[in-house]
N, CA, C and O atoms as CSV, one atom per row, in Angstrom:
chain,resi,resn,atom,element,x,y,z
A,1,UNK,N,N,67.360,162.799,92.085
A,1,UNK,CA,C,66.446,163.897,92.280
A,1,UNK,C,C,65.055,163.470,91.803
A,1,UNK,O,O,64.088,163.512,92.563
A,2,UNK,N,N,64.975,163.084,90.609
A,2,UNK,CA,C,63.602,162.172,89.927
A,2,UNK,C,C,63.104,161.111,91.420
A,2,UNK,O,O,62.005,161.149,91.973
A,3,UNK,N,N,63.819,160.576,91.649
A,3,UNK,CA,C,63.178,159.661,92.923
A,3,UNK,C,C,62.831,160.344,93.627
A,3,UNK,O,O,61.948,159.878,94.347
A,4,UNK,N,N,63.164,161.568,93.861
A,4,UNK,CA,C,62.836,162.010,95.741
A,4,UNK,C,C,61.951,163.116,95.057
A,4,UNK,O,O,61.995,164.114,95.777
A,5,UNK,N,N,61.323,163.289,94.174
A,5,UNK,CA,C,59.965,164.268,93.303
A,5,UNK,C,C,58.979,163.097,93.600
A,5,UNK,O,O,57.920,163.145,94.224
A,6,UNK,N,N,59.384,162.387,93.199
A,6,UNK,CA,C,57.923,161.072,92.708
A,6,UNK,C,C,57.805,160.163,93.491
A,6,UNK,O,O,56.970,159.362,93.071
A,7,UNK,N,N,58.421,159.749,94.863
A,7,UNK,CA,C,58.517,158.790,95.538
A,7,UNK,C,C,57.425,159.231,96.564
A,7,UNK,O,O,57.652,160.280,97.167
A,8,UNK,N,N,56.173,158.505,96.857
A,8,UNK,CA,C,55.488,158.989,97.414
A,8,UNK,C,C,56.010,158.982,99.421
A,8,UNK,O,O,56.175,158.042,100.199
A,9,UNK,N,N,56.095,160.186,99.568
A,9,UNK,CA,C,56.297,160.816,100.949
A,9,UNK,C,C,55.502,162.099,101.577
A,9,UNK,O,O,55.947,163.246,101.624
A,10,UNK,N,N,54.488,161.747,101.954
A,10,UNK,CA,C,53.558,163.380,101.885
A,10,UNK,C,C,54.141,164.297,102.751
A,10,UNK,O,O,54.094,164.094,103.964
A,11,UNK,N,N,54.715,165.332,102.263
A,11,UNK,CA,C,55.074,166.519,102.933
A,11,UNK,C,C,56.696,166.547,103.102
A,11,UNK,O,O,57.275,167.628,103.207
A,12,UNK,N,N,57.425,165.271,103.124
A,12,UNK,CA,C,58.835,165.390,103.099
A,12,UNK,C,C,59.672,165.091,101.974
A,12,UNK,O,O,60.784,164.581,102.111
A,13,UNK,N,N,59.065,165.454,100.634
A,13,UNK,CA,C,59.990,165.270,99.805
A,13,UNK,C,C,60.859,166.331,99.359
A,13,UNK,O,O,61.958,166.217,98.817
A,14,UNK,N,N,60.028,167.703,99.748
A,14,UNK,CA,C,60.394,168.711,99.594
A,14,UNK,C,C,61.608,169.053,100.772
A,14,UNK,O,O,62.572,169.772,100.509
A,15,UNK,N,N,61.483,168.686,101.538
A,15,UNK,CA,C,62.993,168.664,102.548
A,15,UNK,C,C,64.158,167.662,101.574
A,15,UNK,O,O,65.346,167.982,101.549
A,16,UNK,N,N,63.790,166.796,101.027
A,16,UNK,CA,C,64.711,165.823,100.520
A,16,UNK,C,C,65.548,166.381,99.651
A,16,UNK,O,O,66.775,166.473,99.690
A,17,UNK,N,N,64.638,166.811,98.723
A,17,UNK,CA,C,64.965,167.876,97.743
A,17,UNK,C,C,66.048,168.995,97.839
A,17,UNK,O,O,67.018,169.137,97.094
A,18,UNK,N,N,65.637,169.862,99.050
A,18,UNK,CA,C,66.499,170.994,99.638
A,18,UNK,C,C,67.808,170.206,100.153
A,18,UNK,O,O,68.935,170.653,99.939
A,19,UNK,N,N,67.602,169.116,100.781
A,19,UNK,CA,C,68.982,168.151,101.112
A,19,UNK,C,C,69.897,167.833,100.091
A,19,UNK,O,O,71.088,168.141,100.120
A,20,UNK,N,N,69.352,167.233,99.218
A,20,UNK,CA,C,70.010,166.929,97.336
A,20,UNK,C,C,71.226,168.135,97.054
A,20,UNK,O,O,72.451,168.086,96.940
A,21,UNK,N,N,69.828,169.633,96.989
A,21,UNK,CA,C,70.721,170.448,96.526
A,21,UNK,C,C,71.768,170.805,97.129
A,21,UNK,O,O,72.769,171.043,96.454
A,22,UNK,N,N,71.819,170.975,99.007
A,22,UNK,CA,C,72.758,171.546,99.636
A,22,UNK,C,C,74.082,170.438,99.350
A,22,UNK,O,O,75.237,170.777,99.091
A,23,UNK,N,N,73.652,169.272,99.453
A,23,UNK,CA,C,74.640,168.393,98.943
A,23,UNK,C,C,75.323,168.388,97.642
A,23,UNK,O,O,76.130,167.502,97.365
A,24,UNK,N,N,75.076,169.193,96.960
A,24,UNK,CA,C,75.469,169.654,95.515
A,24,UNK,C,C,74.525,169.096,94.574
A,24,UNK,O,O,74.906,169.302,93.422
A,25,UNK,N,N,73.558,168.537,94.634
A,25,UNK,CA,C,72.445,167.668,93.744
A,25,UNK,C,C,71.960,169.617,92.555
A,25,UNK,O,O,71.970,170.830,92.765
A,26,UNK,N,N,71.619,168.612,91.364
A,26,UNK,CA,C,71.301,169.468,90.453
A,26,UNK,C,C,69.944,169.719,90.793
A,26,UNK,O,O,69.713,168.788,91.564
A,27,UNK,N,N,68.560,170.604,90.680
A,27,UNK,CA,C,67.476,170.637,91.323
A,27,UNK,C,C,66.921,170.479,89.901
A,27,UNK,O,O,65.694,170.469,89.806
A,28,UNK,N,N,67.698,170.345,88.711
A,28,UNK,CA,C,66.648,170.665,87.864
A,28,UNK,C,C,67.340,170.037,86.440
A,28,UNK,O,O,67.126,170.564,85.348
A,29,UNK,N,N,68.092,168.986,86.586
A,29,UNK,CA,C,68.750,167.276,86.348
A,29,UNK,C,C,68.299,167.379,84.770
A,29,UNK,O,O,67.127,167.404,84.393
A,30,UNK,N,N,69.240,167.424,84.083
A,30,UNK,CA,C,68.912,166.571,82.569
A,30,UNK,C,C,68.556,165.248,82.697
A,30,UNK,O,O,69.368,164.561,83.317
A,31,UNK,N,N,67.487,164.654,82.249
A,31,UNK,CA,C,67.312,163.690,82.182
A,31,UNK,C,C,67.308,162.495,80.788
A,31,UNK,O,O,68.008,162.843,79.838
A,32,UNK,N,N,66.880,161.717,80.707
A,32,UNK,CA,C,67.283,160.828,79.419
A,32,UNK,C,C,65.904,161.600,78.498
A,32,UNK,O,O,64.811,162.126,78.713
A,33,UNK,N,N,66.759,161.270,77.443
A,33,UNK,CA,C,65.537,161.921,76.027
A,33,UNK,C,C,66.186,163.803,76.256
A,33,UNK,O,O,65.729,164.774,75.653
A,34,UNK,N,N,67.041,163.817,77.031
A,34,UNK,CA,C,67.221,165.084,76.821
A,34,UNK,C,C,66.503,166.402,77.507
A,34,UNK,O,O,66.740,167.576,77.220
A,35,UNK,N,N,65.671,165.965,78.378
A,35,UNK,CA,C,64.312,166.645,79.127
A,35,UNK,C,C,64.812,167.328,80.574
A,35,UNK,O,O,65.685,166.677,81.149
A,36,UNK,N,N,64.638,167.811,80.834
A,36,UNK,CA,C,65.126,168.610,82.162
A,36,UNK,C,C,63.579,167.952,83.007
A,36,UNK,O,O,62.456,167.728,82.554
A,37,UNK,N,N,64.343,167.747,84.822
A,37,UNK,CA,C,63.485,167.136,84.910
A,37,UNK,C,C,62.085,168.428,85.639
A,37,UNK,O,O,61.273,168.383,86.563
A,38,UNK,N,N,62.216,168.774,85.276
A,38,UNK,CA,C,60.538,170.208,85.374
A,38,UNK,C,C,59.890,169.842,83.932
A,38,UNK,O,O,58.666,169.897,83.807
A,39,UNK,N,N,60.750,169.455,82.807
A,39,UNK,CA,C,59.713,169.331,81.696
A,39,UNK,C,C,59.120,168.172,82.238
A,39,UNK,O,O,57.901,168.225,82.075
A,40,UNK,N,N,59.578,166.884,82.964
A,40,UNK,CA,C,59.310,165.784,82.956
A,40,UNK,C,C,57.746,166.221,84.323
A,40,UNK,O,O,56.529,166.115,84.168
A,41,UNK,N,N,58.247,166.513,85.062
A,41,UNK,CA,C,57.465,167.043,86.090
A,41,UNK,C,C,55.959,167.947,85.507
A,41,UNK,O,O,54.844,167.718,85.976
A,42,UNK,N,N,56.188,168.816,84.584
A,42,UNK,CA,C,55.427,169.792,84.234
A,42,UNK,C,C,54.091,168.729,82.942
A,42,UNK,O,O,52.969,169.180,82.711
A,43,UNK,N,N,54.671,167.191,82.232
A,43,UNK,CA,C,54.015,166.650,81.406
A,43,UNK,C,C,53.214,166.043,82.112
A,43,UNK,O,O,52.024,165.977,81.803
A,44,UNK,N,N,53.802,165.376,83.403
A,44,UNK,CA,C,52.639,164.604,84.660
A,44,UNK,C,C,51.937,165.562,85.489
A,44,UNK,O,O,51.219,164.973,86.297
A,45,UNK,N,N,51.897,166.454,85.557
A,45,UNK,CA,C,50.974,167.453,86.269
A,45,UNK,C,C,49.830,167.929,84.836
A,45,UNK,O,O,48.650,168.140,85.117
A,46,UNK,N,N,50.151,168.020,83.824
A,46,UNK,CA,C,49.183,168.030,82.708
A,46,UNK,C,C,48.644,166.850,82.585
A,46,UNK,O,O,47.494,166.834,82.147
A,47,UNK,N,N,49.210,165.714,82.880
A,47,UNK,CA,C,48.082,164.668,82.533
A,47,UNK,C,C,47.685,164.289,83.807
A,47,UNK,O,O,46.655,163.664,83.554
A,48,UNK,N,N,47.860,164.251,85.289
A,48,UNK,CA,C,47.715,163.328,86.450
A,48,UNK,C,C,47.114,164.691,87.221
A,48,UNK,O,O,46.160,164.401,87.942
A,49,UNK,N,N,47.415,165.918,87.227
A,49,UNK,CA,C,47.022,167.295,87.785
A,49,UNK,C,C,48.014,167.299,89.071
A,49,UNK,O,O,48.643,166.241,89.110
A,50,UNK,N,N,48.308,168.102,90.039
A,50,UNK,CA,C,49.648,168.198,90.733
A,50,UNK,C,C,48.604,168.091,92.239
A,50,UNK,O,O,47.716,168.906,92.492
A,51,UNK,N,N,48.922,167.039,93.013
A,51,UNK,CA,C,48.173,166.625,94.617
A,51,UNK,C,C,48.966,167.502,95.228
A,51,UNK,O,O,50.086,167.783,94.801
A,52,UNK,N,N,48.471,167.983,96.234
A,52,UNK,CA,C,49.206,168.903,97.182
A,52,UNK,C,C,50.334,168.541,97.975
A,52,UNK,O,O,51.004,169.479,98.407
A,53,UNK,N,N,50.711,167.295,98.278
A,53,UNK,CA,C,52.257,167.018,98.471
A,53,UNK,C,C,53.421,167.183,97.211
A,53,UNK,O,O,54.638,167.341,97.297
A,54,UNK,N,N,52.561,167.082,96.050
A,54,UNK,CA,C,53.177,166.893,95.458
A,54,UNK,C,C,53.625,168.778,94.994
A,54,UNK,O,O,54.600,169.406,94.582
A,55,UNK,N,N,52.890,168.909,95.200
A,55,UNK,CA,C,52.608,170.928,94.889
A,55,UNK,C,C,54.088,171.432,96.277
A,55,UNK,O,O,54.909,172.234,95.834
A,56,UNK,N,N,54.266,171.053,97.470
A,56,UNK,CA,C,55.159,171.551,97.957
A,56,UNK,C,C,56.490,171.195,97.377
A,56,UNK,O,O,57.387,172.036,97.315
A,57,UNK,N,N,56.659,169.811,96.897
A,57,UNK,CA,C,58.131,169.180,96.472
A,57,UNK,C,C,58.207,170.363,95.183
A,57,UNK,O,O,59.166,171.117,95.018
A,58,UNK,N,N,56.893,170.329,94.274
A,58,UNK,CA,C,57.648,171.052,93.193
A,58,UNK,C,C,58.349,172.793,93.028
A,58,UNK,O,O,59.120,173.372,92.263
A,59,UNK,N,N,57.565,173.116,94.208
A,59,UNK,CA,C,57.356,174.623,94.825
A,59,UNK,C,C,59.492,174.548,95.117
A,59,UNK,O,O,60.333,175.386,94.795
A,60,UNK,N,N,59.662,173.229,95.800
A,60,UNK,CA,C,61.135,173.374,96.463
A,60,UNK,C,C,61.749,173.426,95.030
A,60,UNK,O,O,62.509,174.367,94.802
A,61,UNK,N,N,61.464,172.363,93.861
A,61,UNK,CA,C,62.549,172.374,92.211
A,61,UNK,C,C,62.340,173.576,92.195
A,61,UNK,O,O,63.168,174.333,92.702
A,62,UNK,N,N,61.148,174.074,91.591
A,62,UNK,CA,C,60.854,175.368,91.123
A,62,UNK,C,C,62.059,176.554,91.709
A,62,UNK,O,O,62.752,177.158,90.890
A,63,UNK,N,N,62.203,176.787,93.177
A,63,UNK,CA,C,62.934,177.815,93.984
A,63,UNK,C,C,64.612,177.362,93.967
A,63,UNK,O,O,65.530,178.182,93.926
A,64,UNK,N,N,64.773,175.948,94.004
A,64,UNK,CA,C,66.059,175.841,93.742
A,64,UNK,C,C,66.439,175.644,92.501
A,64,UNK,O,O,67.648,175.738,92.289
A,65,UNK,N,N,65.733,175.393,91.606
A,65,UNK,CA,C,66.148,174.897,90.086
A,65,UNK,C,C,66.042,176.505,89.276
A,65,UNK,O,O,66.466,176.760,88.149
A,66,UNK,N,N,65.371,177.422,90.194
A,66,UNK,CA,C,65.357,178.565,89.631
A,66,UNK,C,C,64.295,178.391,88.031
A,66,UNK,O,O,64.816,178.740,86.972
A,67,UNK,N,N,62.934,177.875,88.030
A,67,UNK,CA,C,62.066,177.295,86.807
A,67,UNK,C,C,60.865,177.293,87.334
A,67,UNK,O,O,60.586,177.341,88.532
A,68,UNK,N,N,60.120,177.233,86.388
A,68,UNK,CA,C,58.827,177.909,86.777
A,68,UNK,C,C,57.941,176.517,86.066
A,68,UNK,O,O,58.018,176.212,84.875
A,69,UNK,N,N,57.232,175.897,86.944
A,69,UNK,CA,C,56.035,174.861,86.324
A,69,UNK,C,C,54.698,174.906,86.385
A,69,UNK,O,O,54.196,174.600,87.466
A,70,UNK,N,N,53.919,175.239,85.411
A,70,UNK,CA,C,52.452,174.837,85.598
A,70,UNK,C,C,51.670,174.583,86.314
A,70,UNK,O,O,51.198,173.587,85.765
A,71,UNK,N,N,51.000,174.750,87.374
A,71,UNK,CA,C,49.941,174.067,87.518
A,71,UNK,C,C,48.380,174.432,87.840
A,71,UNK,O,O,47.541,173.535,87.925
């Protein structure tokens, strides 16, 4: 799920995403250090600011992960 957030694809990561989950993918993944990955998502949009491809993929975590991020 971390790959298909950050892998640069403008405009289709957010389909990837919705694919993950229907496939049973978690939308919103513990990650290492213990971090869910929206915290991980929500620390690079505070430091890098969120590009508008990147604003639809998170719009898809956000609605399937049921979590709310910053930006």
């Amino acid at each position: 799920m971390r790959s298909a957030v950050f892998t640069r694809n403008p405009g289709g990561n957010a389909r990837v995403v919705e694919m993950l989950v229907a496939a049973g993918a978690d939308p919103d993944p513990l990650l290492e250090g213990g971090k869910r990955l929206s915290d991980f998502i929500q620390v690079t949009c505070d430091r890098n600011g969120c590009s508008t491809p990147l604003a639809k993929t998170i719009a898809a975590v956000e609605k399937l992960g049921k979590v709310t991020i910053e930006r």
